[in-house]
N, CA, C and O of each residue as an XYZ file, in Angstrom:
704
protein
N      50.233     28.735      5.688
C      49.871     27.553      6.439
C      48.478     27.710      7.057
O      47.719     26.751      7.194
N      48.197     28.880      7.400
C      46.822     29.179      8.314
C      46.136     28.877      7.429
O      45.786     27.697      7.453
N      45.637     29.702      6.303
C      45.108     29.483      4.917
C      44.737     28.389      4.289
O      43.592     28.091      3.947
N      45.838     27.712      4.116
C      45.618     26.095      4.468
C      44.826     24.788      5.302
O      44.084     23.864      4.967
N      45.363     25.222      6.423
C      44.475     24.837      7.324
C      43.023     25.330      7.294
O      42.144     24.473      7.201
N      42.743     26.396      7.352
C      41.023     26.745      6.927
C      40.717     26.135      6.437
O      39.988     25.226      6.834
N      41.233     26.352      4.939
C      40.788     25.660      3.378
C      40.819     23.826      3.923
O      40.403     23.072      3.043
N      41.192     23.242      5.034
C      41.430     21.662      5.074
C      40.176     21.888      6.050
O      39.523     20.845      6.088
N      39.691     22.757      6.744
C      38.766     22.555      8.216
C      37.641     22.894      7.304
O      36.649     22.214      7.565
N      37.468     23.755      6.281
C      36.067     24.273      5.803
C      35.698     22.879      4.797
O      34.614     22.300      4.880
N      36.871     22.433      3.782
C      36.798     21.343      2.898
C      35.867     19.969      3.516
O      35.172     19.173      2.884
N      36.223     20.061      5.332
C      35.916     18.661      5.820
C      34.103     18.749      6.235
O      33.139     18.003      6.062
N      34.363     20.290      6.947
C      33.123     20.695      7.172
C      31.818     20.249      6.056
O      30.795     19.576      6.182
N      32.438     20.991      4.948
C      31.117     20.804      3.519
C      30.919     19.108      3.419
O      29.930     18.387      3.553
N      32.202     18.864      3.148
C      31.787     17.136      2.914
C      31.336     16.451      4.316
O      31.302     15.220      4.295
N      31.065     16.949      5.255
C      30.357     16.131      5.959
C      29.344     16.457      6.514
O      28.904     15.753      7.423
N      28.655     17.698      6.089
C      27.325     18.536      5.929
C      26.600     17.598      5.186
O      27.065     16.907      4.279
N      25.068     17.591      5.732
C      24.375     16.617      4.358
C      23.420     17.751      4.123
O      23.686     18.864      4.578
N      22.534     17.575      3.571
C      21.283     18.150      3.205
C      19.813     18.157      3.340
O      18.809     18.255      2.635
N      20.156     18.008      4.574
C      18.656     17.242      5.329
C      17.333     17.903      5.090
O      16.198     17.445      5.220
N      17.814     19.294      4.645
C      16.220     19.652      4.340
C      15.626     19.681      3.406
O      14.538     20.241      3.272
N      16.670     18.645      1.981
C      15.733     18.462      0.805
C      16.113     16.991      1.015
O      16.795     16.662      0.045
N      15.974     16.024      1.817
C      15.823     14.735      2.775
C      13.946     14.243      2.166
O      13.049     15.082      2.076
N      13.786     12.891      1.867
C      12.242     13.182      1.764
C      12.284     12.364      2.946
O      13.164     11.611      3.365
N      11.015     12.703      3.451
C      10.648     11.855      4.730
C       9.628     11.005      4.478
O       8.577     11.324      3.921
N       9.988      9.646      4.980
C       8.506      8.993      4.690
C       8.143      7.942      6.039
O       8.703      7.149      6.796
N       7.294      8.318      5.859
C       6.499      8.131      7.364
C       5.267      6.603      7.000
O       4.088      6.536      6.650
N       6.668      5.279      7.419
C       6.070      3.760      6.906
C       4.788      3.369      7.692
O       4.849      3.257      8.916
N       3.305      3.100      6.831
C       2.206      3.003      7.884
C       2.803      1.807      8.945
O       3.783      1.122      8.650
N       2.290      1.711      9.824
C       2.507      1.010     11.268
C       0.843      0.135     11.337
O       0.839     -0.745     12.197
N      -0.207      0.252     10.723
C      -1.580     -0.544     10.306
C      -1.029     -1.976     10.419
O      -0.380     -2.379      9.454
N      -1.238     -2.970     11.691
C      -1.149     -4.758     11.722
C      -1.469     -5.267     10.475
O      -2.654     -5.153     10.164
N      -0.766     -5.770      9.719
C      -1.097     -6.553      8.697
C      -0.713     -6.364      7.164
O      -0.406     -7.037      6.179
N      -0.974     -4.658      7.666
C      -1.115     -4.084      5.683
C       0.205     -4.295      5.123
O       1.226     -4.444      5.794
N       0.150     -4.299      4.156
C       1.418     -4.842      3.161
C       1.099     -3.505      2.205
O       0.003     -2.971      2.031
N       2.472     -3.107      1.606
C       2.720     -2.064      1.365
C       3.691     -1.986      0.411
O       4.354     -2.973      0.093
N       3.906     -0.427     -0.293
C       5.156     -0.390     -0.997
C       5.436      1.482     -1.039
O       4.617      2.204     -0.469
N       6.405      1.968     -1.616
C       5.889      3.394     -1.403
C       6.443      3.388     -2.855
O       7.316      2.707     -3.393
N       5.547      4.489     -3.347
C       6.072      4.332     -5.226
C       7.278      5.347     -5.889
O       7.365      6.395     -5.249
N       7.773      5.297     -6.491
C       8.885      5.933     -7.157
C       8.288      7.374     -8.566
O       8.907      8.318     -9.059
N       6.917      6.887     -8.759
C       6.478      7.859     -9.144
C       4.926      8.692     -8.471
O       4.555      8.528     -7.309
N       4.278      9.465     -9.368
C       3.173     10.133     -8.394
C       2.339      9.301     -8.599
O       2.558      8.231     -9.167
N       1.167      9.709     -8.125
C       0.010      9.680     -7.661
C      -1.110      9.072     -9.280
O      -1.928      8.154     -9.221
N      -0.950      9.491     -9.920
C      -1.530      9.133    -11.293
C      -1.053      8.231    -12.092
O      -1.697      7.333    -12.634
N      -0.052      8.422    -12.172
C       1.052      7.572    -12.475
C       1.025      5.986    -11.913
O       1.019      4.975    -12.615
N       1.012      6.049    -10.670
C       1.184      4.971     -9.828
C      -0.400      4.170     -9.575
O      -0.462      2.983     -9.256
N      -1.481      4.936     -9.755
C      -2.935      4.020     -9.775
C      -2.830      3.679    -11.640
O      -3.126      2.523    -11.943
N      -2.488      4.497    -12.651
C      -2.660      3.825    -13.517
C      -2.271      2.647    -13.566
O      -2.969      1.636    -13.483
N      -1.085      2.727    -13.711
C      -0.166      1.703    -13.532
C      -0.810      0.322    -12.811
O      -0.902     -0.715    -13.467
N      -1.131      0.375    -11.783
C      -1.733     -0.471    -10.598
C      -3.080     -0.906    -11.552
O      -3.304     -2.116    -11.596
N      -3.970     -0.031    -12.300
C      -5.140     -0.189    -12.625
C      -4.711     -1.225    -14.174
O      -5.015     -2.417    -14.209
N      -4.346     -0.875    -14.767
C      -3.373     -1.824    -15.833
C      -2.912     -2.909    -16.014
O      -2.951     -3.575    -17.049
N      -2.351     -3.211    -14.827
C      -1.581     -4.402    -14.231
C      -2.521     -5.134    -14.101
O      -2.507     -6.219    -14.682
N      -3.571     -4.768    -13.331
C      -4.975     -5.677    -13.333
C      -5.440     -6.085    -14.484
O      -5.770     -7.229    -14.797
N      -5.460     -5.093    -15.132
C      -6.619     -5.502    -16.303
C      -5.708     -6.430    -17.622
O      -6.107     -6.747    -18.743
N      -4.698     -6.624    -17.118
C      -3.757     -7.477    -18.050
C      -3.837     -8.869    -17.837
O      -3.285     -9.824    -18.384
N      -4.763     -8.753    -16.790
C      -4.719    -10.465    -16.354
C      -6.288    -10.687    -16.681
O      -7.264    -10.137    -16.169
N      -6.223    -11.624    -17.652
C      -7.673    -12.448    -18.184
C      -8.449    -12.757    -17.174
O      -9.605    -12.378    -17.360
N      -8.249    -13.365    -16.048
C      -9.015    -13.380    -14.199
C      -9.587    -12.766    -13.898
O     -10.762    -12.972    -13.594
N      -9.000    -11.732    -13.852
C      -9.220    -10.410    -12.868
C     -10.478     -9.569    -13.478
O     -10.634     -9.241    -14.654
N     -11.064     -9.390    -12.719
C     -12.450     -8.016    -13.371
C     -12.470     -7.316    -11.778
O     -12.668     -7.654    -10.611
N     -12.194     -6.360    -12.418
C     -12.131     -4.856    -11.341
C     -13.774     -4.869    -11.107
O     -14.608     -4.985    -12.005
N     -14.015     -4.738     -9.838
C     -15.764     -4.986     -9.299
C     -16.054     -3.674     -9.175
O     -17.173     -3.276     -9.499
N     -14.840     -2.583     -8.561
C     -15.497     -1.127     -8.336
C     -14.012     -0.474     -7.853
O     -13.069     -1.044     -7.303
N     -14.193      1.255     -8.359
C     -13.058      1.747     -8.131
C     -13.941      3.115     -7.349
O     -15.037      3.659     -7.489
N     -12.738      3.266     -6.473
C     -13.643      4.607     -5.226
C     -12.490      5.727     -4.973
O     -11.499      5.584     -4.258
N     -12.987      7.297     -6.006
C     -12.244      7.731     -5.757
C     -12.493      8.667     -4.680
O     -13.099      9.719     -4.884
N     -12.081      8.355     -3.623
C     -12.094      9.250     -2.031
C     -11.874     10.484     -2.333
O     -12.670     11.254     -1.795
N     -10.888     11.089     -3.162
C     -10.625     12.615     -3.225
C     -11.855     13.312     -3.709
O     -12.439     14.260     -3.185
N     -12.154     12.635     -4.857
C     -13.288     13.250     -5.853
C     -14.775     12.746     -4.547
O     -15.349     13.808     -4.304
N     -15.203     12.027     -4.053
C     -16.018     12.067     -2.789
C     -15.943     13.431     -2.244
O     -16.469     14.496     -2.569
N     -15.378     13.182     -1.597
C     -14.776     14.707     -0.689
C     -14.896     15.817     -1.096
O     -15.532     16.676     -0.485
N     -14.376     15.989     -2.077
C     -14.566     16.983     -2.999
C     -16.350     17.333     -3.400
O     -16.934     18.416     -3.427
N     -16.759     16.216     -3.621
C     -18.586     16.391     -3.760
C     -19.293     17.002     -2.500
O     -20.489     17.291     -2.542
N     -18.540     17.191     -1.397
C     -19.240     17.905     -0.141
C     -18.241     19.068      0.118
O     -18.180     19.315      1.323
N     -17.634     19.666     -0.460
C     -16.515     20.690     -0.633
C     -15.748     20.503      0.916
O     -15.721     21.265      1.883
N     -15.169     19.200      0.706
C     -14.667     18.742      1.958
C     -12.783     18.662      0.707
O     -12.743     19.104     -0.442
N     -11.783     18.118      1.311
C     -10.328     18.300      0.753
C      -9.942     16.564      1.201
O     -10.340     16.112      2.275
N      -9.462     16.065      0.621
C      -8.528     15.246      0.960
C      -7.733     14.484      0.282
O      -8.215     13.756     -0.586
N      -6.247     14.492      0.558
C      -5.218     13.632     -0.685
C      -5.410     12.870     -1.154
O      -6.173     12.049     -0.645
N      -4.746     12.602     -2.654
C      -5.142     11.538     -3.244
C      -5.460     10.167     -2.772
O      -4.712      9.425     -2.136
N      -7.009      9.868     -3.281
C      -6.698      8.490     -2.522
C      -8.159      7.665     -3.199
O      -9.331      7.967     -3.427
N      -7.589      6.897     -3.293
C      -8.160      5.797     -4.624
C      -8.242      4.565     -3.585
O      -7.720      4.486     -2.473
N      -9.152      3.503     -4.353
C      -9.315      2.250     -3.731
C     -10.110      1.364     -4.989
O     -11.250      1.536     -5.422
N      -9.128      0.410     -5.382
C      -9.715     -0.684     -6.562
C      -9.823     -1.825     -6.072
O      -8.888     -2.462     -5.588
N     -11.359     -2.314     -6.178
C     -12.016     -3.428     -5.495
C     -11.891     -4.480     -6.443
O     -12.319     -4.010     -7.497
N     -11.483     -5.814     -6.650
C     -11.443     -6.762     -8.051
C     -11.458     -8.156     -7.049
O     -11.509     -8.314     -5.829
N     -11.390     -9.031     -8.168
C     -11.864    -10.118     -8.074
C     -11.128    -11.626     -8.916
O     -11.002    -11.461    -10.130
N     -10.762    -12.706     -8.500
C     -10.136    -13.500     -9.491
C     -10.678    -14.870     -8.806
O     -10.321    -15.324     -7.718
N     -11.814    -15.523     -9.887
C     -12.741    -16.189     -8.609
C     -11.732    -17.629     -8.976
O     -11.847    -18.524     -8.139
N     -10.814    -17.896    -10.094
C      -9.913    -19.041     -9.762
C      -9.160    -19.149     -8.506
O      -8.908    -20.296     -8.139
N      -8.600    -17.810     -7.506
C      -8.055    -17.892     -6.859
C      -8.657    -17.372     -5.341
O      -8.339    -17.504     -4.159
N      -9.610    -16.772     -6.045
C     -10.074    -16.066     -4.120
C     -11.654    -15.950     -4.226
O     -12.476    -15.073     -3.959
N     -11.712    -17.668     -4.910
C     -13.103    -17.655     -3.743
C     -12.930    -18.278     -2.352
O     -13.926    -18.677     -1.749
N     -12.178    -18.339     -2.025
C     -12.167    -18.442      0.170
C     -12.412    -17.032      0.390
O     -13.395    -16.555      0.957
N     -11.357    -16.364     -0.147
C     -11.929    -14.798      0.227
C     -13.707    -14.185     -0.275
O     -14.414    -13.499      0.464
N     -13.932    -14.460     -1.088
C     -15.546    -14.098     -1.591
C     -16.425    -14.154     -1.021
O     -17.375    -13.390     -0.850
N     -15.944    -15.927     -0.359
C     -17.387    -16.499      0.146
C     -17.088    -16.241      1.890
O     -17.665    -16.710      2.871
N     -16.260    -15.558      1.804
C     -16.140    -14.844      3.604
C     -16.738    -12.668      3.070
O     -16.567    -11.595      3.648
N     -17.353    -13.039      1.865
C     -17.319    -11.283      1.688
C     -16.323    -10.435      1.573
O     -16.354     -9.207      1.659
N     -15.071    -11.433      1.293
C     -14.046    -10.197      1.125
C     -13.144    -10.317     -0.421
O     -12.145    -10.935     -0.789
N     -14.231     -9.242     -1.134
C     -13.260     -8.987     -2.474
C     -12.154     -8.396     -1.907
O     -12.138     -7.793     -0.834
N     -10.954     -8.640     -2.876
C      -9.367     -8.397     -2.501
C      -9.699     -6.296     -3.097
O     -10.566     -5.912     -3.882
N      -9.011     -5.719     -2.609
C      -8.798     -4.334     -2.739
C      -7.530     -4.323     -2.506
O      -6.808     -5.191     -2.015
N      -7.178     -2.725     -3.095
C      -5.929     -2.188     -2.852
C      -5.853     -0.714     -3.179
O      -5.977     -0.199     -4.290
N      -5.610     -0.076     -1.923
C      -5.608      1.374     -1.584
C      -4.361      2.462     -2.505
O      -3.177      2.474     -2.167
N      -4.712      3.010     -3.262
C      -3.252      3.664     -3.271
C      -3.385      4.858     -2.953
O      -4.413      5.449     -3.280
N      -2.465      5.442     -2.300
C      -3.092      7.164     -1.512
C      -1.769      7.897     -1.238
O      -0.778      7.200     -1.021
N      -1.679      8.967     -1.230
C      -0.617     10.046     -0.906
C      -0.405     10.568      0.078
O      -1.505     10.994      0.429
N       0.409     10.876      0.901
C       0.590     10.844      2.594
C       0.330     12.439      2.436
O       0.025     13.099      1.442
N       0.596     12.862      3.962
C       1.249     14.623      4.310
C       2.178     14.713      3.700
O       2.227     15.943      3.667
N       3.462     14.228      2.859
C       4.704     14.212      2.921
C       4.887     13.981      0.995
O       5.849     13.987      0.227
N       3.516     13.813      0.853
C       3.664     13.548     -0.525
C       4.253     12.367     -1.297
O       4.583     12.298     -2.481
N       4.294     11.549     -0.419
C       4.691     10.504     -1.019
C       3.584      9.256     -1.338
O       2.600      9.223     -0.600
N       3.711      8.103     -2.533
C       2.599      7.591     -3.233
C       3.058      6.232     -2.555
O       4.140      5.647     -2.515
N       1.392      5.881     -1.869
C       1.826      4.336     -1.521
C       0.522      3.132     -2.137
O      -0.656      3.454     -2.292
N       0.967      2.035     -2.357
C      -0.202      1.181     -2.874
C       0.014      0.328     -1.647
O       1.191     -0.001     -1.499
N      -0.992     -0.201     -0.548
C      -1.267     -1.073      0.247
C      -2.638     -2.021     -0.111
O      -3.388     -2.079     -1.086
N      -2.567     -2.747      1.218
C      -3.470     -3.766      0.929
C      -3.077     -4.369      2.043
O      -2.025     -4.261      2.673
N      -4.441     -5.298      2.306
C      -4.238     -6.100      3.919
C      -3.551     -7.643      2.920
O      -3.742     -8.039      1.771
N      -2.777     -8.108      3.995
C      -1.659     -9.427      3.952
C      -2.306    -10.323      4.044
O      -3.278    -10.200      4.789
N      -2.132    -11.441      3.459
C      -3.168    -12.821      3.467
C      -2.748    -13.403      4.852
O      -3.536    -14.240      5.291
N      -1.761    -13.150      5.555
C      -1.532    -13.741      7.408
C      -2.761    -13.107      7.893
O      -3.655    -13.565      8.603
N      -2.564    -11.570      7.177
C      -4.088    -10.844      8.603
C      -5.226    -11.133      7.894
O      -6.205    -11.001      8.629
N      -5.494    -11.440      6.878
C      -6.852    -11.928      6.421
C      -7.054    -13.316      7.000
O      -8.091    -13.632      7.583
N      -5.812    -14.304      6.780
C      -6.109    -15.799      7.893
C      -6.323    -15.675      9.297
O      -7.115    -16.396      9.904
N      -5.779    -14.965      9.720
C      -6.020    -14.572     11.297
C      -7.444    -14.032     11.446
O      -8.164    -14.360     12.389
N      -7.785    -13.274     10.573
C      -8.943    -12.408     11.027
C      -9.805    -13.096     10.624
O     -10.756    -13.275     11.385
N      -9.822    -13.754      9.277
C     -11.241    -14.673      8.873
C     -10.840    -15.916      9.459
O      -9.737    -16.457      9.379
N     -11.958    -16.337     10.111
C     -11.269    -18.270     10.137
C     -11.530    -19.416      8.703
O     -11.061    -20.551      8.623
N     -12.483    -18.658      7.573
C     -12.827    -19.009      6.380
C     -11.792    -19.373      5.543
O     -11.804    -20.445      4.938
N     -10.663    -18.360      5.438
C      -9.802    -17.589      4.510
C      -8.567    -18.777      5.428
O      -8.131    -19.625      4.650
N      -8.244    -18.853      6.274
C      -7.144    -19.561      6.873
C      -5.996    -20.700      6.522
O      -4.784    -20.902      6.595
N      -7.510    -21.433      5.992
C      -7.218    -22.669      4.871
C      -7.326    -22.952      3.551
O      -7.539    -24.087      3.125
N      -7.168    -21.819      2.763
C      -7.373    -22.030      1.728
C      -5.986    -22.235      1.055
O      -5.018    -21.894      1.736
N      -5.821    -22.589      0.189
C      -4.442    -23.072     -0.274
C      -4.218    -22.450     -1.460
O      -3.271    -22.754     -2.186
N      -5.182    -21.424     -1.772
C      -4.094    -20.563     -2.799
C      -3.376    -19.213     -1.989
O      -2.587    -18.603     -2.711
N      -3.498    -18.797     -0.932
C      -3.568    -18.064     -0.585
C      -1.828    -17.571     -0.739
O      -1.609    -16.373     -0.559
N      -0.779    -18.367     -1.023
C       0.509    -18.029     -1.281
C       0.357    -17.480     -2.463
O       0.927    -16.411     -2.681
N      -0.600    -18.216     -3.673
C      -0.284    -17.580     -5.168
C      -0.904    -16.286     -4.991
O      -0.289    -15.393     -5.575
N      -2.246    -15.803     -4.173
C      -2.567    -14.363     -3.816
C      -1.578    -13.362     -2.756
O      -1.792    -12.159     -2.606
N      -0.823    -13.878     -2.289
C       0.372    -13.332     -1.619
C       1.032    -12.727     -2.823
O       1.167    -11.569     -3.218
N       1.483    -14.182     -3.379
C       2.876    -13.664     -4.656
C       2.315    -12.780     -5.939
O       2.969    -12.284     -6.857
N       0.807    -12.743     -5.689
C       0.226    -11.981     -6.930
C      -0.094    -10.734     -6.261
O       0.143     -9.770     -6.990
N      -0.468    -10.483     -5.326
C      -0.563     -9.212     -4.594
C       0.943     -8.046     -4.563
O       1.172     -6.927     -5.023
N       1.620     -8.936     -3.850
C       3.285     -8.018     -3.713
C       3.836     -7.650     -5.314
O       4.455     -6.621     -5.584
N       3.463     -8.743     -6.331
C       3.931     -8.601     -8.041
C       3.704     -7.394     -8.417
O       4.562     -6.588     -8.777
N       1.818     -7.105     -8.306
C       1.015     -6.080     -8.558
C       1.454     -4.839     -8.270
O       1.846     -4.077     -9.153
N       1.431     -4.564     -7.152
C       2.201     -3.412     -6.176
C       3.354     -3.421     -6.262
O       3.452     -2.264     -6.672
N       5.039     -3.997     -6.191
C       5.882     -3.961     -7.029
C       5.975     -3.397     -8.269
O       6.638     -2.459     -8.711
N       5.105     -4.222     -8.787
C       5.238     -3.221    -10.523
C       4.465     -2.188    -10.822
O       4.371     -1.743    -11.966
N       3.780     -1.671     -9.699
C       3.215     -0.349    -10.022
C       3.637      0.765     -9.405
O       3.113      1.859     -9.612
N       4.980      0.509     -8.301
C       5.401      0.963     -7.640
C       7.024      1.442     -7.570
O       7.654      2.408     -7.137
N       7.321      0.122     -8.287
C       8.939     -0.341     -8.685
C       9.554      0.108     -7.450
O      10.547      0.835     -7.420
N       8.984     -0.310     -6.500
C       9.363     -0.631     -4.881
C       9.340     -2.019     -4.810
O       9.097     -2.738     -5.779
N       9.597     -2.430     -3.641
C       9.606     -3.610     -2.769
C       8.617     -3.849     -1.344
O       8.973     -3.325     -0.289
N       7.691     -4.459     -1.396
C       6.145     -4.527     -0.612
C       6.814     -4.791      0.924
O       8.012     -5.041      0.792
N       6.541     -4.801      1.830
C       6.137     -4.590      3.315
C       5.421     -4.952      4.025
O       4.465     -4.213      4.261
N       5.512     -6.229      4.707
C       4.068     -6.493      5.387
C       4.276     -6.411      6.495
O       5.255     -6.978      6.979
N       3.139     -5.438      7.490
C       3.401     -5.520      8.578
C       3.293     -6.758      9.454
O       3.109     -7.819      8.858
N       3.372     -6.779     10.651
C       3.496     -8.076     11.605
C       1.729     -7.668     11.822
O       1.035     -6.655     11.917
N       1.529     -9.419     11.825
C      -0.417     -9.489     12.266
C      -0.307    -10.351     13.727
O      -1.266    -11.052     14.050
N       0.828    -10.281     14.553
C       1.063    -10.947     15.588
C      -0.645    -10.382     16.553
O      -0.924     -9.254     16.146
N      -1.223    -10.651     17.130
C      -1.874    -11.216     17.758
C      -3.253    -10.396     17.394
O      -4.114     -9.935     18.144
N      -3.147    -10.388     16.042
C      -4.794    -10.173     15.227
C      -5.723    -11.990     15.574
O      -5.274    -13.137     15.568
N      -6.983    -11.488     15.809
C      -7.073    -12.964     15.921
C      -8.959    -12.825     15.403
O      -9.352    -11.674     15.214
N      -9.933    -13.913     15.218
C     -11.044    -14.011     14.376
C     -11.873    -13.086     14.875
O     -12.232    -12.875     16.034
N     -12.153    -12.525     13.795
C     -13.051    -11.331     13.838
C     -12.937    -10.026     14.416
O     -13.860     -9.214     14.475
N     -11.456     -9.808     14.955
C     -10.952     -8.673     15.415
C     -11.477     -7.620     15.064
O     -11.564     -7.648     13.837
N     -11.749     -6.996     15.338
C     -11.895     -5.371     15.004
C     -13.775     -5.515     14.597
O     -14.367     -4.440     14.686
N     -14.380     -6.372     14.309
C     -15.618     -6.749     13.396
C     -16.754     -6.454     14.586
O     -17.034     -7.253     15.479
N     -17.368     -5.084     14.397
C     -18.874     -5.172     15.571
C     -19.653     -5.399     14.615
O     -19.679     -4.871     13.503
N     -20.566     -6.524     15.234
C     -22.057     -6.623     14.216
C     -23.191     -6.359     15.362
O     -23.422     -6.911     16.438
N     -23.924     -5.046     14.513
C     -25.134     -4.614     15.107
C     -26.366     -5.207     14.337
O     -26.273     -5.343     13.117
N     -27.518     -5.568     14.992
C     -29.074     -6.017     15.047
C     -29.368     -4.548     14.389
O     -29.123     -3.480     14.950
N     -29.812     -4.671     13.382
C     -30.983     -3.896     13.079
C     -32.628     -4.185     12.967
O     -33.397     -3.269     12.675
Protein backbone atom coordinates (compact mmCIF):
# COMPACT_ATOMS: atom_id res chain seq x y z
CA UNK A 1 0.00 0.00 0.00
CA UNK A 2 2.89 2.49 0.94
CA UNK A 3 4.47 1.67 -2.44
CA UNK A 4 1.48 2.53 -3.94
CA UNK A 5 0.84 5.48 -2.56
CA UNK A 6 4.42 6.86 -3.54
CA UNK A 7 4.04 5.51 -6.98
CA UNK A 8 0.26 7.74 -6.91
CA UNK A 9 2.21 11.00 -5.07
CA UNK A 10 5.41 10.80 -7.47
CA UNK A 11 2.91 9.93 -10.72
CA UNK A 12 0.95 13.35 -9.75
CA UNK A 13 4.08 15.20 -8.97
CA UNK A 14 5.70 14.51 -12.75
CA UNK A 15 2.41 15.30 -14.43
CA UNK A 16 2.11 18.45 -12.91
CA UNK A 17 5.82 19.52 -13.22
CA UNK A 18 6.13 21.56 -16.48
CA UNK A 19 9.28 22.42 -18.09
CA UNK A 20 9.85 25.86 -17.78
CA UNK A 21 13.31 25.98 -18.63
CA UNK A 22 12.99 24.85 -22.21
CA UNK A 23 9.73 27.51 -22.03
CA UNK A 24 10.65 30.15 -24.94
CA UNK A 25 10.20 33.51 -23.69
CA UNK A 26 9.13 36.24 -25.73
CA UNK A 27 9.32 39.53 -24.70
CA UNK A 28 6.08 41.47 -26.98
CA UNK A 29 7.61 45.07 -28.06
CA UNK A 30 5.48 47.62 -25.94
CA UNK A 31 6.68 50.64 -29.02
CA UNK A 32 2.88 52.96 -29.35
CA UNK A 33 1.71 52.01 -32.53
CA UNK A 34 4.02 49.26 -34.04
CA UNK A 35 2.20 46.39 -35.37
CA UNK A 36 3.87 43.26 -35.21
CA UNK A 37 4.06 39.49 -35.49
CA UNK A 38 6.73 37.10 -34.03
CA UNK A 39 7.77 34.42 -36.72
CA UNK A 40 7.63 30.66 -36.52
CA UNK A 41 10.79 30.40 -38.38
CA UNK A 42 14.47 32.17 -38.21
CA UNK A 43 15.86 35.00 -39.09
CA UNK A 44 16.68 34.29 -42.92
CA UNK A 45 14.04 32.48 -43.45
CA UNK A 46 11.59 35.01 -42.25
CA UNK A 47 13.20 38.35 -44.27
CA UNK A 48 13.26 36.15 -47.31
CA UNK A 49 10.10 35.30 -47.14
CA UNK A 50 8.96 38.99 -46.24
CA UNK A 51 11.36 40.14 -49.18
CA UNK A 52 9.34 37.80 -51.75
CA UNK A 53 6.06 38.56 -50.72
CA UNK A 54 6.90 42.01 -51.87
CA UNK A 55 8.30 41.42 -54.92
CA UNK A 56 5.22 39.29 -55.97
CA UNK A 57 3.19 42.21 -56.15
CA UNK A 58 3.48 44.13 -59.65
CA UNK A 59 3.10 47.72 -57.29
CA UNK A 60 5.48 47.32 -55.11
CA UNK A 61 9.34 48.27 -55.89
CA UNK A 62 11.51 47.81 -52.84
CA UNK A 63 13.30 51.58 -52.70
CA UNK A 64 16.17 50.25 -50.27
CA UNK A 65 17.06 47.40 -47.97
CA UNK A 66 19.42 48.20 -44.68
CA UNK A 67 21.19 45.56 -43.31
CA UNK A 68 21.95 46.88 -39.59
CA UNK A 69 23.94 43.71 -38.63
CA UNK A 70 26.26 43.84 -41.63
CA UNK A 71 26.58 48.00 -40.70
CA UNK A 72 27.78 47.15 -37.42
CA UNK A 73 29.73 44.72 -38.33
CA UNK A 74 31.66 47.38 -40.83
CA UNK A 75 32.90 49.22 -37.53
CA UNK A 76 33.62 45.81 -35.71
CA UNK A 77 30.71 46.81 -33.60
CA UNK A 78 27.96 43.26 -32.99
CA UNK A 79 24.43 43.44 -33.29
CA UNK A 80 21.37 40.88 -33.93
CA UNK A 81 19.90 40.30 -36.83
CA UNK A 82 18.26 43.13 -38.08
CA UNK A 83 17.14 44.15 -41.47
CA UNK A 84 14.85 47.01 -42.62
CA UNK A 85 13.00 46.98 -46.27
CA UNK A 86 12.00 50.39 -47.42
CA UNK A 87 9.23 50.00 -50.61
CA UNK A 88 6.76 51.74 -52.13
CA UNK A 89 3.17 51.20 -53.93
CA UNK A 90 2.42 54.70 -55.34
CA UNK A 91 -1.41 53.30 -56.26
CA UNK A 92 -1.85 53.12 -52.66
CA UNK A 93 0.52 55.28 -50.51
CA UNK A 94 0.95 58.32 -52.07
CA UNK A 95 -0.63 60.19 -48.78
CA UNK A 96 2.17 58.48 -47.19
CA UNK A 97 5.02 59.70 -49.89
CA UNK A 98 3.97 63.02 -50.17
CA UNK A 99 4.23 63.36 -46.16
CA UNK A 100 7.99 61.57 -46.81
CA UNK A 101 7.03 58.47 -45.50
CA UNK A 102 7.92 55.37 -47.66
CA UNK A 103 6.14 52.36 -45.85
CA UNK A 104 9.13 50.06 -44.20
CA UNK A 105 9.21 47.04 -42.27
CA UNK A 106 11.78 45.98 -39.68
CA UNK A 107 12.44 42.38 -39.20
CA UNK A 108 14.99 41.73 -36.30
CA UNK A 109 15.83 39.07 -33.65
CA UNK A 110 15.42 39.84 -29.96
CA UNK A 111 17.92 38.70 -26.78
CA UNK A 112 15.73 35.66 -26.67
CA UNK A 113 16.14 34.75 -30.19
CA UNK A 114 13.14 35.07 -31.38
CA UNK A 115 12.22 36.57 -35.21
CA UNK A 116 9.86 39.49 -35.41
CA UNK A 117 8.62 41.53 -38.61
CA UNK A 118 7.10 45.01 -37.37
CA UNK A 119 6.13 48.11 -38.78
CA UNK A 120 4.38 51.35 -37.56
CA UNK A 121 0.19 50.99 -37.80
CA UNK A 122 -1.63 53.26 -40.16
CA UNK A 123 -3.72 54.71 -36.62
CA UNK A 124 -0.02 55.93 -35.53
CA UNK A 125 0.93 57.12 -38.89
CA UNK A 126 -2.78 59.11 -38.91
CA UNK A 127 -2.19 60.42 -35.59
CA UNK A 128 1.28 61.39 -36.15
CA UNK A 129 1.00 62.78 -39.76
CA UNK A 130 -2.02 65.08 -40.16
CA UNK A 131 -1.34 64.39 -44.17
CA UNK A 132 -1.75 60.59 -43.91
CA UNK A 133 -5.12 60.90 -41.66
CA UNK A 134 -7.39 61.18 -44.57
CA UNK A 135 -6.47 59.25 -46.96
CA UNK A 136 -8.80 56.51 -47.82
CA UNK A 137 -6.72 53.76 -48.76
CA UNK A 138 -5.23 53.55 -45.73
CA UNK A 139 -7.49 50.27 -44.62
CA UNK A 140 -6.27 48.45 -47.96
CA UNK A 141 -2.49 49.42 -46.51
CA UNK A 142 -3.58 48.13 -43.09
CA UNK A 143 -4.99 44.81 -44.70
CA UNK A 144 -1.86 44.67 -46.98
CA UNK A 145 0.60 45.33 -44.29
CA UNK A 146 -0.75 42.60 -41.51
CA UNK A 147 -1.16 39.97 -45.04
CA UNK A 148 2.62 40.64 -45.66
CA UNK A 149 3.85 39.98 -42.16
CA UNK A 150 1.36 37.14 -41.57
CA UNK A 151 2.69 35.32 -44.41
CA UNK A 152 6.13 35.78 -43.69
CA UNK A 153 5.68 35.00 -40.32
CA UNK A 154 2.68 32.49 -40.24
CA UNK A 155 1.82 34.45 -37.06
CA UNK A 156 -0.95 36.76 -36.40
CA UNK A 157 0.10 40.80 -36.41
CA UNK A 158 -0.35 43.04 -33.21
CA UNK A 159 -0.90 46.49 -33.11
CA UNK A 160 -0.05 48.32 -30.38
CA UNK A 161 -2.48 51.06 -28.86
CA UNK A 162 -1.42 54.81 -30.48
CA UNK A 163 -3.80 56.26 -27.73
CA UNK A 164 -2.53 59.66 -27.25
CA UNK A 165 0.26 59.85 -30.11
CA UNK A 166 -0.75 63.06 -31.58
CA UNK A 167 0.86 65.44 -34.89
CA UNK A 168 4.25 65.39 -35.09
CA UNK A 169 5.02 63.64 -31.89
CA UNK A 170 8.28 62.64 -31.30
CA UNK A 171 9.48 64.96 -34.69
CA UNK A 172 12.42 67.79 -33.61
CA UNK A 173 13.23 69.91 -36.60
CA UNK A 174 16.55 71.70 -36.34
CA UNK A 175 17.70 75.06 -38.55
CA UNK A 176 20.72 74.38 -40.11
Amino acid sequence: MKKLLILALSTVIFACSSDDDNAQVINNPQTPGLAYAVSDTDFTTTYNSLRSELQTIPNISIIAEVNHTANAQSIDETLRDTRVIMFGNPALGTPLMQENLPQKMLVYQDKDSNVFVSYNGTEYLAARHSGVGGASTLQQIKGALASFTENATNGSVTENSSTGITNKDGIITVAS
